[in-house]
C-alpha distance (Angstrom), angle and dihedral (degrees) to the residues before:
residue distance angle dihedral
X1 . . .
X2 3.83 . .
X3 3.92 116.1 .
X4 3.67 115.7 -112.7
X5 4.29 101.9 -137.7
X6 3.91 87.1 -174.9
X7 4.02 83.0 58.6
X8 4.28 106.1 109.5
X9 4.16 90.9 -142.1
X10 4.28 82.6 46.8
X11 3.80 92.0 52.4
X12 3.85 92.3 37.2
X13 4.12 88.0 51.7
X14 4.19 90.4 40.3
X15 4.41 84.1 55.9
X16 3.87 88.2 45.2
X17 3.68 93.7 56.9
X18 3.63 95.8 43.2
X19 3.39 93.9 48.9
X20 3.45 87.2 55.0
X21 3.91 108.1 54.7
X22 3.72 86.3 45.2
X23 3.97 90.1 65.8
X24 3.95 96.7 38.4
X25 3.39 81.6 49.0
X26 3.86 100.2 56.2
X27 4.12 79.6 57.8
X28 4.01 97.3 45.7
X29 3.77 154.8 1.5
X30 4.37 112.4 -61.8
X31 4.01 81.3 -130.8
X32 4.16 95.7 55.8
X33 4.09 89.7 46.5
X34 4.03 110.2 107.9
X35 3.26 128.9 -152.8
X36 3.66 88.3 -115.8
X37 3.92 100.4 52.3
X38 3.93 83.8 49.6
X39 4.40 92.4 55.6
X40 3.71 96.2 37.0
X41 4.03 92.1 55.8
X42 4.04 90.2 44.3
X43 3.77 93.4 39.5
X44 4.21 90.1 -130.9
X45 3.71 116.2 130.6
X46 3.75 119.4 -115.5
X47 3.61 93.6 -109.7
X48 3.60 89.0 64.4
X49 3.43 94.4 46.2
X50 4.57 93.6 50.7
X51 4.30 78.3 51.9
X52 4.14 88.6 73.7
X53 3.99 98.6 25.7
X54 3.93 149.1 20.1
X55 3.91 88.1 -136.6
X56 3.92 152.3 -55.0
X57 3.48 97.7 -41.5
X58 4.24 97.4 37.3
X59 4.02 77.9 59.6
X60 3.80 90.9 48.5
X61 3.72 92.2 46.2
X62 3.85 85.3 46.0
X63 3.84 90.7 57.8
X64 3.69 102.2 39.7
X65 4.07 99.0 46.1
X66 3.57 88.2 55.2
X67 3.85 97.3 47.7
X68 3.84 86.0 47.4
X69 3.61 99.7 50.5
X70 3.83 87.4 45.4
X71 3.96 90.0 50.9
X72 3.57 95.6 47.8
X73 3.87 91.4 43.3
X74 3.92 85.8 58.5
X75 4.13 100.0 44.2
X76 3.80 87.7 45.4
X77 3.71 84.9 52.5
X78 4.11 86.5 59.8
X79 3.86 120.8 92.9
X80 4.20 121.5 -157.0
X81 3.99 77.6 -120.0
X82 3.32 96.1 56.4
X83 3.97 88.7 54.2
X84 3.38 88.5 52.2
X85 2.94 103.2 50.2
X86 4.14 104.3 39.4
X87 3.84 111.0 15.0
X88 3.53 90.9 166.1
X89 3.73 105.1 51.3
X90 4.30 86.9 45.8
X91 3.52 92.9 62.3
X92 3.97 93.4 38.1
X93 3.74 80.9 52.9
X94 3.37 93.8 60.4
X95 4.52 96.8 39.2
X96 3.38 80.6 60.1
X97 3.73 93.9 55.7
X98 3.90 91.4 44.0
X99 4.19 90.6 45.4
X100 3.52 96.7 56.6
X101 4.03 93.0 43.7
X102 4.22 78.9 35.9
X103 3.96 83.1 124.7
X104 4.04 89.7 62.2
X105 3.20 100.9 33.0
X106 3.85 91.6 49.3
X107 3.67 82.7 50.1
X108 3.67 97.2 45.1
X109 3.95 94.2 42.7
X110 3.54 102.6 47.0
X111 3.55 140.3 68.0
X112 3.33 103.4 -58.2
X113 3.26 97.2 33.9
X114 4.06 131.5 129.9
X115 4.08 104.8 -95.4
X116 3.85 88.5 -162.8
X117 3.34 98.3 59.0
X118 3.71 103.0 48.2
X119 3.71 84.7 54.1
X120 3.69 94.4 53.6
X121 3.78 83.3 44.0
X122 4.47 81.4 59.3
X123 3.32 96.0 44.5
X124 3.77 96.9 54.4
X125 3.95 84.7 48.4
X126 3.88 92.6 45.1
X127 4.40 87.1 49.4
X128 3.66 86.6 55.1
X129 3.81 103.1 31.7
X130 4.08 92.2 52.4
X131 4.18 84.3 53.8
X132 3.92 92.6 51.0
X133 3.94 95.7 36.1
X134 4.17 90.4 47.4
X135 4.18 83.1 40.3
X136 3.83 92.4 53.2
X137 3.89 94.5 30.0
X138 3.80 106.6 33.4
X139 3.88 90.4 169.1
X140 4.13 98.9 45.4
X141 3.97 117.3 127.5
X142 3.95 109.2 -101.2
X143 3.58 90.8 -148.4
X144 3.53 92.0 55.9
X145 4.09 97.8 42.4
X146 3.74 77.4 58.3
X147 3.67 97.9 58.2
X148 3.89 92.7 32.8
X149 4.02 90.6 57.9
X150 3.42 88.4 44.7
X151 3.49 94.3 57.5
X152 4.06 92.8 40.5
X153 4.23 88.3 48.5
X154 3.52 96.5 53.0
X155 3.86 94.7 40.2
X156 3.79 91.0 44.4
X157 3.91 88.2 59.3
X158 3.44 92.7 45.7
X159 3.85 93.1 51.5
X160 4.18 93.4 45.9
X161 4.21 78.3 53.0
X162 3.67 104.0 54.3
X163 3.98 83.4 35.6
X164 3.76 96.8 53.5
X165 3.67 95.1 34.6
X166 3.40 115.5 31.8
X167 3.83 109.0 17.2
X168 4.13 104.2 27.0
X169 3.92 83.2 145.7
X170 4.07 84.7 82.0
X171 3.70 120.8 106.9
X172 4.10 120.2 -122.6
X173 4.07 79.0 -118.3
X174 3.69 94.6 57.9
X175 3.59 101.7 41.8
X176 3.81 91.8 49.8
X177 4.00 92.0 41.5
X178 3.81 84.5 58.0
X179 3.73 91.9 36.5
X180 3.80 89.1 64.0
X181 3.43 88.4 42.2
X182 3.94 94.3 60.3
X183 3.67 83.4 49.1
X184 3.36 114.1 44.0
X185 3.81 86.2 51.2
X186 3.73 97.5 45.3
X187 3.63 119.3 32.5
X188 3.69 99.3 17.2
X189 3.80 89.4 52.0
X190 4.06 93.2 74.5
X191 4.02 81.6 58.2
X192 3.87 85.8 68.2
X193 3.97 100.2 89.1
X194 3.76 86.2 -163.5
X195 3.72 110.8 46.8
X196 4.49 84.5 68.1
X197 3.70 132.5 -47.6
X198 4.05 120.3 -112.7
């Protein structure tokens, strides 16, 4: 018999599970978590568990296509106006999105997490980031856009880390305030024909 998602006891088992993984996985790697480990720490029985997934990594999969389509549905939402115009509140916008999924992401980010994903994650930001940069700055060097979103990518996982981690006490405000900060004086620096040339 099919599973009703829209069902309350479906959605209340579906949170139970998730919240699950996301504490075995503080201890150890997604791909050494059973099936078993998972039930016995939620007190479910397996059966219930084989009603919403195939396995470990069908629940994984589960999680992770659902933040991503919810993630791209929000950048694809931005505008290179709306960057512009209120740097701030964009990348608030988006610590928002990351606090309330802050079990996942902490999960996802840290290390345990799924390497693959969080590069899939990039790449989706890179796809729309190149469009906004090249919208904003028609004339900016490809090659260095490349290196520059490098550079942002890898510190904006490292920032969501120590955020999630090690400092979850931080407002959404802060950590985009010093967010900007990181990249106004970074990246956006090579934009500034005067400061040096590259």
């Amino acid at each position: 018999m099919p599973v009703n998602d829209n069902d309350i006891r479906v959605k209340r088992t579906k949170k139970l599970i998730r919240k699950g993984i996301t504490e075995l996985a503080k201890e150890k790697s997604i791909n050494r978590i059973t099936v078993k480990e998972l039930t016995d720490l939620i007190e479910i029985n397996r059966g219930t568990f084989y009603l919403h997934y195939k396995d470990i990594p069908d629940l994984v999969n589960s999680i992770e296509n659902k933040l991503y389509d919810d993630l791209n549905k929000m950048i694809s939402s931005v505008t290179s106006q709306m960057i512009a115009e209120t740097p701030v509140e964009i990348l608030e916008f988006f610590c928002v999105f990351v606090h309330e999924n802050s079990d996942i992401f902490g999960m996802l980010v840290g290390g345990h997490g799924d390497a693959e994903f969080v590069y899939k994650i990039g790449s989706l930001m890179n796809d729309t980031c190149l469009s906004l940069f090249v919208s904003i700055y028609p004339d900016m060097d490809k090659e260095i856009y490349s290196f520059s979103y490098e550079y942002c990518k890898y510190g904006a996982i490292g920032l969501l880390r120590c955020w999630l981690l090690e400092n979850p006490h931080w407002s959404t405000r802060r950590v985009a305030e010093l967010w900007l900060r990181l990249i106004v004086r970074g990246v956006w620096g090579i934009l500034d024909k005067d400061s040096f040339e590259v």
